[in-house]
C-alpha positions, 0 to 999 in steps of 0.5 A, a space after each residue: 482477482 488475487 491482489 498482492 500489497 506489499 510495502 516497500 523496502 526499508 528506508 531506516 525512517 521508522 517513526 517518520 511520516 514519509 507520504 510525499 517525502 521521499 527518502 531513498 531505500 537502505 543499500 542492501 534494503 531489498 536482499 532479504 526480500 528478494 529472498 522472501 518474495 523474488 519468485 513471485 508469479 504476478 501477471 502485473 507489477 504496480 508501484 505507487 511514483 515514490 521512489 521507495 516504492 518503485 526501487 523495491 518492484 524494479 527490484 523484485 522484477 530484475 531479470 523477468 520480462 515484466 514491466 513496472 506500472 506506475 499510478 500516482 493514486 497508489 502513494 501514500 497519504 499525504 500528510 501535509 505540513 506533518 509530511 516527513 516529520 517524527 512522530 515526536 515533532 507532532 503534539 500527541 493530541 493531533 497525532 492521536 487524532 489522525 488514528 483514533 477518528 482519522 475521519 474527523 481529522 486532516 493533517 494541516 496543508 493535507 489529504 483528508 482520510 475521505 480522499 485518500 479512501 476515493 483514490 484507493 476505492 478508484 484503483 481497487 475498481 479498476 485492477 477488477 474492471 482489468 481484471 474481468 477483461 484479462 484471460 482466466 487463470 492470470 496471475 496474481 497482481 502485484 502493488 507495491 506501495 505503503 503501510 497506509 495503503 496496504 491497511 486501507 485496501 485491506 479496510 475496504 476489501 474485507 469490511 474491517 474497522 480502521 481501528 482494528 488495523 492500526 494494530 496490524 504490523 505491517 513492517 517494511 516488505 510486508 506483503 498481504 494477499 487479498 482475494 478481491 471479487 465485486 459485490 452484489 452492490 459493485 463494490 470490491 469486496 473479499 477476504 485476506 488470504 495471507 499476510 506475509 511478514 519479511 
């Protein structure tokens, strides 16, 4: 299966811990991506329920008869009592924390890294069960979704660190392409074919 994450267009709140928060995309947020990814050939478009994300697939599917999915698993972390706020706002120590040993750490009143990692294992499991059912030859598929869910599936498909991760700019309307199969233990595996960057 050929997996396409891309994040959503801009909201203009870099810097911000926006999980459930939910701010609205930019006007005109959607135009240079739309240029950059508009003829994309997907057989299937998913979008996390934020509406950041749900604007950029409605956009990118205007004028094709393909309809938008929509999963709650696909949003991004929720960062609890941190949701919405500044980096700034959070004390350096704790921020630090959730990238250097995200595993260990758990925003107050948020999603634990485990939970996060079930949900997006849980989906990456389904889109292949799909995909095994679905005539050879489909399209890629398409999820439009967050910076942190875009680095997790790349963690889990690819067997590559967290760490290393965090230094890969995934910036507003990149899209990563992943060739995702099922390993000998079940589990998804694969490699990343393309990172794309708006």
């Amino acid at each position: 299966m050929i997996l396409d994450l891309m994040r959503h267009a801009s909201t203009g709140r870099q810097g911000h811990l926006d999980g459930r928060t939910d701010p609205p995309l930019l006007d005109g947020a959607t135009d240079a991506l739309l240029r950059r990814h508009g003829g994309g050939q997907w057989s299937r478009v998913i979008a996390s329920p934020r509406r950041r994300a749900l604007d950029t697939a409605t956009a990118l599917l205007a004028g094709r008869e393909l309809f938008c999915e929509i999963h709650p698993d696909w949003a991004e972390l929720d960062f609890g009592d941190w949701d919405g706020r500044h980096y700034d706002e959070i004390p350096a120590e704790l921020l630090a924390g959730l990238y250097d040993a995200p595993h260990a750490v758990v925003p107050p009143n948020g999603e634990s890294w485990q939970q996060f990692q079930a949900r997006i294992d849980a989906q990456l499991q389904r889109l292949l069960d799909e995909s095994e059912d679905e005539e050879d030859g489909a399209g890629p598929v398409l999820v439009v979704s967050h910076a942190g869910v875009l680095r997790l599936a790349v963690s889990r498909v690819c067997g590559m660190p967290l760490a290393a991760l965090w230094a890969m700019r995934i910036d507003y309307g990149t899209r990563v392409r992943l060739r995702v199969e099922r390993g000998d233990d079940g589990q998804p595996w694969g490699e990343l074919l393309e990172l794309c960057q708006p």
